[in-house]
N, C-alpha and C positions, 0 to 999 in steps of 0.2 A: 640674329635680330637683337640690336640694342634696346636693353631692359634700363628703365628707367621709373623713377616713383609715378609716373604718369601714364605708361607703358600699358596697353591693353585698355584704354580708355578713348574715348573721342574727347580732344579738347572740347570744354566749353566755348571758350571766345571765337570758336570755329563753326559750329555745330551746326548752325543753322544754314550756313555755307554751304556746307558740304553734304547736308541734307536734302537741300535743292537742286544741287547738281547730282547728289543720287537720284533725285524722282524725275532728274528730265532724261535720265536712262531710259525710263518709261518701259523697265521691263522688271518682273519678280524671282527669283528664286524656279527656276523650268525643274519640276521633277519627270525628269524627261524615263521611258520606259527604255531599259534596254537589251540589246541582244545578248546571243549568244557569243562565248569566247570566241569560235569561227565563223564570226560574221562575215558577210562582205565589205562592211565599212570598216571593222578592226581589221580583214588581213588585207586591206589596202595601205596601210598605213605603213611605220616603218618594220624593216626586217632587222629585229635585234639577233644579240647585242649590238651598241652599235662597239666602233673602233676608229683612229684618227686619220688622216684623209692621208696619203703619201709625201704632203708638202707642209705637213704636220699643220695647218692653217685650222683645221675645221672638223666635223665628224661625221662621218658617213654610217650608213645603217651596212647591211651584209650585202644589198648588191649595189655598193656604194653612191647608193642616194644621196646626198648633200642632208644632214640634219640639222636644219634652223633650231635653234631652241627655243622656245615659247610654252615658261611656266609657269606652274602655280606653288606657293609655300602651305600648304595644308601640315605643318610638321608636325601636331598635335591630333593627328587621325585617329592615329593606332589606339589612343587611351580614350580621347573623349567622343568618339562619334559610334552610333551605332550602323549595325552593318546594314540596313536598308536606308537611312541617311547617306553613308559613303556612298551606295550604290547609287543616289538618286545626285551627288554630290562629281562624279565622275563621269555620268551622264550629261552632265550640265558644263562638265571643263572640254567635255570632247567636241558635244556640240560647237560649243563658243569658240574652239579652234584650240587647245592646247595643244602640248602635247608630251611635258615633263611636270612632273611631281616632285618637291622638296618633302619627304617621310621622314620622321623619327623612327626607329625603332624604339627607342626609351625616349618618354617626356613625365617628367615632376614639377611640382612645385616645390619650394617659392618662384623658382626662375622663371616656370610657364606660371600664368596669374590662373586662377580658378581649376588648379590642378591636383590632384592627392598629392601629399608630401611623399607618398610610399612607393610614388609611381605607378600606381594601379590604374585598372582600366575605370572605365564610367559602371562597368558592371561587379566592380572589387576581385579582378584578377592580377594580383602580383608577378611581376615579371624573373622573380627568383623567388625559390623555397627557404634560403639560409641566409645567417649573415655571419660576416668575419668579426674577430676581436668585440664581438657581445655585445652590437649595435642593434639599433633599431629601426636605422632610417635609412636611406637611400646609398649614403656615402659607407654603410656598413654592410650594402648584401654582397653576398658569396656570389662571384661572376660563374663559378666551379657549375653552380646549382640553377640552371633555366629551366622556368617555368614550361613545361611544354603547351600547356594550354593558353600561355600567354604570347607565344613566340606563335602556336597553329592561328592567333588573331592577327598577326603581322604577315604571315603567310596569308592569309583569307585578303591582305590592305593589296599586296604587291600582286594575285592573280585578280580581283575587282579590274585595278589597273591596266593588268595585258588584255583584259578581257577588252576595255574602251582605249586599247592603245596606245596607254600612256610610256613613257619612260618612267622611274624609280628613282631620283637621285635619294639614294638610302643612307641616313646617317646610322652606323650603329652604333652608337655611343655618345651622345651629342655632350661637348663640354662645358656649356652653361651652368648646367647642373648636376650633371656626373662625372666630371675631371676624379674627384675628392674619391669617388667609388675607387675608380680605375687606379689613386694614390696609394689606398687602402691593402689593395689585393696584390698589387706589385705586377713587375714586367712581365712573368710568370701565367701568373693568371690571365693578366689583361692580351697576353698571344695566346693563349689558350683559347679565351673568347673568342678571339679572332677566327680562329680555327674551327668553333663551333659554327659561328655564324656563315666564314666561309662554304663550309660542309652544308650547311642547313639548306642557303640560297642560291648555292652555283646552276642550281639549276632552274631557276629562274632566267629566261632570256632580259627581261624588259627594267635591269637592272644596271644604274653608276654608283659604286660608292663613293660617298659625302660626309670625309672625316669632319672632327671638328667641331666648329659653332660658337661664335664667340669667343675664338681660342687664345682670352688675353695674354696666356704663361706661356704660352710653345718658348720663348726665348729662358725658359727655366727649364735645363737640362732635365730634371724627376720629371715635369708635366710632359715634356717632347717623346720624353722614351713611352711612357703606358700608353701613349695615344698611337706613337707610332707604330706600336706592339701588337695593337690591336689589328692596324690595316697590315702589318704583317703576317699575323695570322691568317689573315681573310686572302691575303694575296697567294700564299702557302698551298693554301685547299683551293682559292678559287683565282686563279688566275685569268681566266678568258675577261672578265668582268673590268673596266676603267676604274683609276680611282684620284680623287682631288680631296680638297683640304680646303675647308674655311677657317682663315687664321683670327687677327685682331680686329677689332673694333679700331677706329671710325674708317679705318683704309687700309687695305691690305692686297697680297695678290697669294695664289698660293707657292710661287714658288719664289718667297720671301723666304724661306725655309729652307734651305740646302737640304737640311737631313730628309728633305720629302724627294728628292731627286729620281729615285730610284722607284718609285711607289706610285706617281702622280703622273698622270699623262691629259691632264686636264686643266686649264689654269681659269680658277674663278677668282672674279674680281669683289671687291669688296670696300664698297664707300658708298656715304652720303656729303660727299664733294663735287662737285662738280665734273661727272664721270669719265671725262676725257682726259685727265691728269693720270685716274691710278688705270684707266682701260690703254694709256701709252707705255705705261710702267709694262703691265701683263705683254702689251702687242711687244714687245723690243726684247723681250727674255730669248735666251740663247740659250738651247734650240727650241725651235719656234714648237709652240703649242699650241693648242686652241685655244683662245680665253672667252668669257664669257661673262655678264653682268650676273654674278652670285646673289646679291645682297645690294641693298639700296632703298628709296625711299619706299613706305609702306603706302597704300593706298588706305586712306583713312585713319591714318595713323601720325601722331608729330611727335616728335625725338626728341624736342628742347635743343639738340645743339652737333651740327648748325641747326639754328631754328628756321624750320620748313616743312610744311603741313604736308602730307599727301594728295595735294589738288591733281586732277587732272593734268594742268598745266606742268607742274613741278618732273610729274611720271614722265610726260609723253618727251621733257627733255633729256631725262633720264637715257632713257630711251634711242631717240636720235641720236643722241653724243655715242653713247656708247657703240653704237651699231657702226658709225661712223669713225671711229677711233681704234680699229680694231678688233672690236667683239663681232662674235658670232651666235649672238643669241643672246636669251637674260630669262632670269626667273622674275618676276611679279608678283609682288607680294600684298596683302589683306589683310589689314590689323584686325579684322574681326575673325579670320578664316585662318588667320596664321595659328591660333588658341582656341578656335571654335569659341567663341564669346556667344553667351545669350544674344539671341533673337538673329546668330548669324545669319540665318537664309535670308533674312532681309536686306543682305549686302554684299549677296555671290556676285550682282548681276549691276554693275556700277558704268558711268560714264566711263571711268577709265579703263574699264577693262575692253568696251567697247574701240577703245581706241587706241588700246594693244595689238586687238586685232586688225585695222585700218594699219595698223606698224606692221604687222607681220603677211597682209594681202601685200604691200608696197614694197616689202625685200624682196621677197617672193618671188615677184614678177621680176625680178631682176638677177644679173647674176650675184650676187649676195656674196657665194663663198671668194671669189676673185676681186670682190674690191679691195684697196689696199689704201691706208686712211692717209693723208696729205700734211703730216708733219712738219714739213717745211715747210708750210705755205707758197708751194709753188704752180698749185692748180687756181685758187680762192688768193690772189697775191693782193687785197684790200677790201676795205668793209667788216674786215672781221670783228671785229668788237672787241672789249678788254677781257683776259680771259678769266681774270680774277687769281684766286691762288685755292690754296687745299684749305682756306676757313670760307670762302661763299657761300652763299646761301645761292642753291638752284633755281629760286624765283628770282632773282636779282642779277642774272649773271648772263649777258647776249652775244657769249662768245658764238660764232660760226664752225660748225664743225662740216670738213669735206672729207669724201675719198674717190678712187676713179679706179676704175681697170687697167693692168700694166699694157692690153692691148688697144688703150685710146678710146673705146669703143663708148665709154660711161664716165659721167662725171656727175656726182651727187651731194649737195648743199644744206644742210640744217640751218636756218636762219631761225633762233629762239624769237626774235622780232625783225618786224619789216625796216627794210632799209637797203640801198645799193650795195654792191660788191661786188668786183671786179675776176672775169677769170680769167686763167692763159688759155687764151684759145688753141695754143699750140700743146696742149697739153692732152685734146680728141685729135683721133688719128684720119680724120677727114672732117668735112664741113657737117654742124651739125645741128639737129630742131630742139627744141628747148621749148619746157615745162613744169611749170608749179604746178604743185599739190600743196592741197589743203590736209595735216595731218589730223584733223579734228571729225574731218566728215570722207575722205576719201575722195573727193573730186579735185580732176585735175583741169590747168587752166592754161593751155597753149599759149606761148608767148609767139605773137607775128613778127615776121618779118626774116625769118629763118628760111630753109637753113642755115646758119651762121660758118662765114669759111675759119679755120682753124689757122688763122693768123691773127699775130698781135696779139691784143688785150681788148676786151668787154663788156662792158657793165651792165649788168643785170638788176631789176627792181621788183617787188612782187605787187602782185596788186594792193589797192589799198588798205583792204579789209578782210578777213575770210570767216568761217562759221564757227570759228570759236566762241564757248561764251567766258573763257577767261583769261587770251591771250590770242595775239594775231602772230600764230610761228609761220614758217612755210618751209618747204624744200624746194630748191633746184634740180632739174633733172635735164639734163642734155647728153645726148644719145647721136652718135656719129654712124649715119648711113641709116637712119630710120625715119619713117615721113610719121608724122604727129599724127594720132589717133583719138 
């Protein structure tokens, strides 16, 4: 998450905006009760670990389920939340449909805002005993010397989790604010950590690790080696477990990096550009990986640059493009939940997470992992819109993002705004019915006159208006050998 002097605040000249559209959520913070680890709702869920599908596209749980990702950045848990908070906090991501967690193991300040500088918990538990070279601060403890009582608290974050089913994208090390540590202690130390943590968590199933974090130096040989030492370590002792890398700020992919080659089997994406740029960069890497939206706009949260607020609108094309473009899933993020900020529970439960889940009922139902995104525009061949470049701003920007099944069978359309566009009809592998969706409320709206034969070319228009209240997007959905429902 980009940190910025405004960073962990709700702008002002927004506020009241984005206030409104939180109270027409019309729902509160659910301290919802929950079960036991061996529930019936947690062991329906998936079968960890997971691992990458055979056509390296996507990831599948153990008896190869297809795993959407749909998550949340909580990355500030482990220090500042207490443990019937988390509990009531993971209660309320399950319900609402998640089903992955961005975790710190180490968060400090200054980088996290309203954080101890020592890295300690909300209840002053230090995450090491010692420091190297006669420091005091974070960038000077002994990596040699973990806290056990501090690490038995990270342990307590990651079984909460398997208990409501969650996945773990676990950073151990996050380099916002602890690169400088891991500089201090040397290659040495920082695979030794590795090894520790490896050892500690391997037995944990419902675990990815998620190097990284801001990692603007990887291209500085010293910064690349401690970091990659670390997931060496981890990969040493714990091998069954995945592992990826969040690299630079404002765009990045993880395997931007060669030296992660060997280490990475996951490729997250990383921008607040217009997400179909760096989500083609990830889709086209050789050999093919999963990729996935890592990072991007915050909900309730504005960056300064590009300058773009976390509306609703801004996420849900987020979102579209990405899914569209190659990704297999995306974290979602909550500038108040990303740092647990005063009065957070007042903003678990926002429009746009609402219509996260409206994204994630709509993949869903479809075959998700087999689409393949239409790069050449040879499905959508006009109406597309300009696409702009890597400085847009996400509210201003009405490129059309497609993809289809390599067997004809599906063909799917992000329209950010209403307006024609043309398809190849020769592109569904018989005549086919077609359907808008509404991404804001989940209703879909059958187009007549279908089924459409799969010749020539098309032109598609969506209805005039739909139940947004801060943008009229829509999807196309046309489906070959299926009667509208």
């Amino acid at each position: 998450m980009q940190r910025s002097a405004s960073t962990g605040t709700v702008g002002a000249r927004v506020v009241i905006t984005l206030l409104v559209i939180h109270l027409l959520a019309g729902a509160a913070f659910t301290q919802t009760a929950s079960g036991p680890a061996n529930s019936s709702h947690a062991a329906g869920l998936a079968a960890y670990p997971l691992k990458v599908s055979p056509n390296g596209r996507y990831l599948v749980d153990q008896n190869n389920v297809p795993f959407l990702i749909v998550g949340d950045v909580p990355q500030s848990l482990v220090t500042k939340v207490p443990t019937t908070d988390a509990e009531q906090y993971f209660a309320n991501r399950e319900a609402r449909g998640f089903n992955a967690l961005w975790i710190n193991v180490l968060t400090a300040g200054p980088y996290y805002h309203n954080s101890p500088d020592d890295g300690s918990t909300y209840d002053g538990i230090r995450p090491f005993t010692g420091y190297v070279a006669g420091g005091t601060d974070t960038a000077h403890y002994d990596l040699s010397k973990p806290n056990d009582a501090y690490f038995a608290r990270v342990d307590q974050m990651i079984m909460l989790a398997a208990n409501h089913g969650m996945l773990v994208f676990l950073d151990p090390i996050e380099t916002g604010q602890w690169r400088h540590t891991l500089l201090n202690n040397g290659p040495l130390a920082a695979h030794d950590y590795g090894c520790y943590l490896g050892n500690r968590y391997e037995r944990f199933d419902n675990i990815v690790w998620l190097n990284g974090n801001d990692f603007n130096h990887w291209k500085t040989p010293a910064d690349d080696e401690v970091v990659k030492a670390v997931a060496l370590g981890i990969q040493s002792a714990d091998p069954r477990h995945l592992q990826t890398i969040e690299l630079n700020v404002e765009t990045s992919s993880s395997t931007d990096d060669p030296a992660w080659s060997s280490i990475i089997s996951i490729n997250g994406t990383y921008t607040y550009s217009p997400t179909y740029f760096q989500m083609w960069h990830s889709y086209n890497h050789s050999p093919a990986m999963p990729t996935f939206l890592l990072e991007g706009h915050y909900d309730l949260m504005d960056y300064g640059h590009p300058v773009d607020y976390g509306t609703p609108s801004v996420l849900r094309r987020q979102e579209y493009w990405a899914m569209l473009s190659g990704g297999k899933g995306q974290l979602y993020g909550n500038g108040y939940t990303v740092e647990f900020l005063a009065g957070w529970k007042d903003f678990v439960d926002t429009v746009a997470v609402s219509q996260l889940m409206i994204w994630h009922s709509f993949f869903t139902s479809l075959p998700w992992q087999d689409i393949v995104p239409d790069e050449d525009h040879s499905v959508v061949t006009a109406g597309l819109g300009d696409p702009g470049d890597m400085n847009s701003r996400a509210s201003r920007t009405e490129f059309c993002t497609a993809s289809r099944t390599p067997d004809g069978s599906l063909v799917v359309a992000y329209l950010p705004t209403p307006r024609e566009i043309t398809v190849n009809m020769k592109s569904l592998r018989g005549a086919a019915n077609g359907k808008w969706f509404d991404p804001n409320n989940g209703v879909y709206v059958p187009i007549s006159g279908g089924p459409f034969p799969n010749i020539g070319e098309r032109r598609f228009a969506p209805p005039a208006t739909n139940r947004g209240i801060d943008d009229d997007d829509w999807v196309l959905l046309l489906e070959a050998g299926k009667t509208v429902q």
